[in-house]
N, C-alpha and C positions, 0 to 999 in steps of 0.2 A: 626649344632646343633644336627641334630637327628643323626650325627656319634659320636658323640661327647656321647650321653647318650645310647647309642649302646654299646661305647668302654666302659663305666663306668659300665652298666650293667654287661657285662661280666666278667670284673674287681672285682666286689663284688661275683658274683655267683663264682669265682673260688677262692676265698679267703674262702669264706663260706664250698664246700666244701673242700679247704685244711683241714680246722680246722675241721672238721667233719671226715675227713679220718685221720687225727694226734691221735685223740680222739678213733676212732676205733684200730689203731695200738697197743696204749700203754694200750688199754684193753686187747687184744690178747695178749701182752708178759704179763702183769700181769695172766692172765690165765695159760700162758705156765710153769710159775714161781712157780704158788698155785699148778697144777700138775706132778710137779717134788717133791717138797716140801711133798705134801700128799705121793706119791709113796715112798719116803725114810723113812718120818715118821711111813707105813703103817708098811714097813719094818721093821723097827727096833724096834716095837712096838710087832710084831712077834716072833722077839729073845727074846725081855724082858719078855716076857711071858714064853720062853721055859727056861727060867734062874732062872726064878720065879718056876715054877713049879719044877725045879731040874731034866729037863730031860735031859738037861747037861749044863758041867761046865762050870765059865763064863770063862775059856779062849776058851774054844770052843765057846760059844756063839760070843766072839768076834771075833773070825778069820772067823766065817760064815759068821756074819755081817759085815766085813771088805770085805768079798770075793761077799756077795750079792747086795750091794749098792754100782752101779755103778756110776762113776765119769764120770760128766757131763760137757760137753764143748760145747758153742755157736759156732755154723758153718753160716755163712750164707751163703745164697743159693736162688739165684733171689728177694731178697731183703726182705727176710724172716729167720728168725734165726730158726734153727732146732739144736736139741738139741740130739747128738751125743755117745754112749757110749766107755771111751777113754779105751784103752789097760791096762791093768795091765803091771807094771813095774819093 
Protein backbone atom coordinates (compact mmCIF):
# COMPACT_ATOMS: atom_id res chain seq x y z
CA UNK A 1 0.00 0.00 0.00
CA UNK A 2 2.53 2.66 0.90
CA UNK A 3 4.39 1.61 -2.53
CA UNK A 4 1.52 1.84 -4.07
CA UNK A 5 0.78 5.80 -2.94
CA UNK A 6 4.57 6.39 -3.42
CA UNK A 7 4.26 5.33 -7.14
CA UNK A 8 0.85 7.63 -7.38
CA UNK A 9 2.49 10.40 -5.67
CA UNK A 10 5.22 10.72 -8.02
CA UNK A 11 2.83 10.02 -10.93
CA UNK A 12 0.94 13.27 -10.15
CA UNK A 13 3.98 15.40 -9.25
CA UNK A 14 5.43 14.63 -12.62
CA UNK A 15 2.32 15.21 -14.51
CA UNK A 16 1.85 18.48 -12.66
CA UNK A 17 5.17 19.57 -13.51
CA UNK A 18 4.83 18.45 -17.37
CA UNK A 19 1.91 20.82 -17.55
CA UNK A 20 3.72 23.39 -15.92
CA UNK A 21 6.87 23.18 -18.06
CA UNK A 22 4.30 22.81 -21.54
CA UNK A 23 2.97 26.11 -20.19
CA UNK A 24 6.36 27.87 -19.75
CA UNK A 25 7.56 26.54 -23.38
CA UNK A 26 4.69 27.97 -25.45
CA UNK A 27 5.13 31.30 -23.40
CA UNK A 28 8.69 31.55 -24.55
CA UNK A 29 7.91 31.00 -28.32
CA UNK A 30 5.04 33.27 -28.03
CA UNK A 31 7.60 35.72 -26.77
CA UNK A 32 10.14 34.71 -29.32
CA UNK A 33 7.33 35.39 -32.02
CA UNK A 34 6.06 39.20 -30.35
CA UNK A 35 10.08 39.88 -30.80
CA UNK A 36 10.54 39.23 -34.10
CA UNK A 37 7.17 40.75 -35.10
CA UNK A 38 8.10 44.22 -32.97
CA UNK A 39 11.79 44.17 -34.82
CA UNK A 40 10.20 43.96 -38.45
CA UNK A 41 7.46 46.37 -37.47
CA UNK A 42 9.93 48.64 -35.75
CA UNK A 43 11.56 48.44 -39.19
CA UNK A 44 9.48 49.28 -41.53
CA UNK A 45 7.91 51.80 -39.55
CA UNK A 46 11.35 53.51 -40.01
CA UNK A 47 11.21 53.45 -43.84
CA UNK A 48 7.47 54.75 -43.70
CA UNK A 49 8.70 57.60 -42.08
CA UNK A 50 11.69 58.30 -44.27
CA UNK A 51 8.90 57.83 -47.40
CA UNK A 52 6.73 60.19 -45.44
CA UNK A 53 9.00 62.72 -44.93
CA UNK A 54 10.28 62.45 -48.76
CA UNK A 55 13.86 61.82 -47.87
CA UNK A 56 13.47 59.23 -50.52
CA UNK A 57 11.67 57.73 -52.97
CA UNK A 58 9.22 54.92 -52.26
CA UNK A 59 11.13 52.59 -54.50
CA UNK A 60 13.99 53.30 -52.57
CA UNK A 61 12.30 53.12 -49.50
CA UNK A 62 11.27 49.67 -50.65
CA UNK A 63 14.49 47.98 -51.84
CA UNK A 64 16.02 49.30 -48.26
CA UNK A 65 13.22 47.67 -46.68
CA UNK A 66 13.37 44.56 -48.74
CA UNK A 67 17.22 44.60 -48.05
CA UNK A 68 16.76 45.45 -44.13
CA UNK A 69 14.13 42.93 -42.88
CA UNK A 70 15.60 39.85 -42.62
CA UNK A 71 13.98 36.61 -43.26
CA UNK A 72 13.49 34.41 -40.45
CA UNK A 73 13.67 30.69 -40.27
CA UNK A 74 13.10 28.29 -37.10
CA UNK A 75 16.41 26.15 -36.42
CA UNK A 76 16.17 24.02 -33.57
CA UNK A 77 18.93 23.47 -31.46
CA UNK A 78 18.84 21.27 -28.28
CA UNK A 79 15.25 21.39 -28.05
CA UNK A 80 14.84 25.07 -28.52
CA UNK A 81 13.99 26.87 -31.69
CA UNK A 82 16.34 29.95 -32.37
CA UNK A 83 15.53 31.89 -34.94
CA UNK A 84 18.10 32.33 -37.71
CA UNK A 85 18.75 35.06 -40.44
CA UNK A 86 18.46 33.10 -43.88
CA UNK A 87 20.74 34.30 -46.94
CA UNK A 88 19.46 36.52 -49.54
CA UNK A 89 18.77 34.81 -52.87
Amino acid sequence: MLTASAILGIVVLTALFLISERKLILQERKNNVRQVVEAAHGLLTHYHDLASKGSLTDTQVQQQAMQAIPIFRRVPRNRQARWKKQPHR
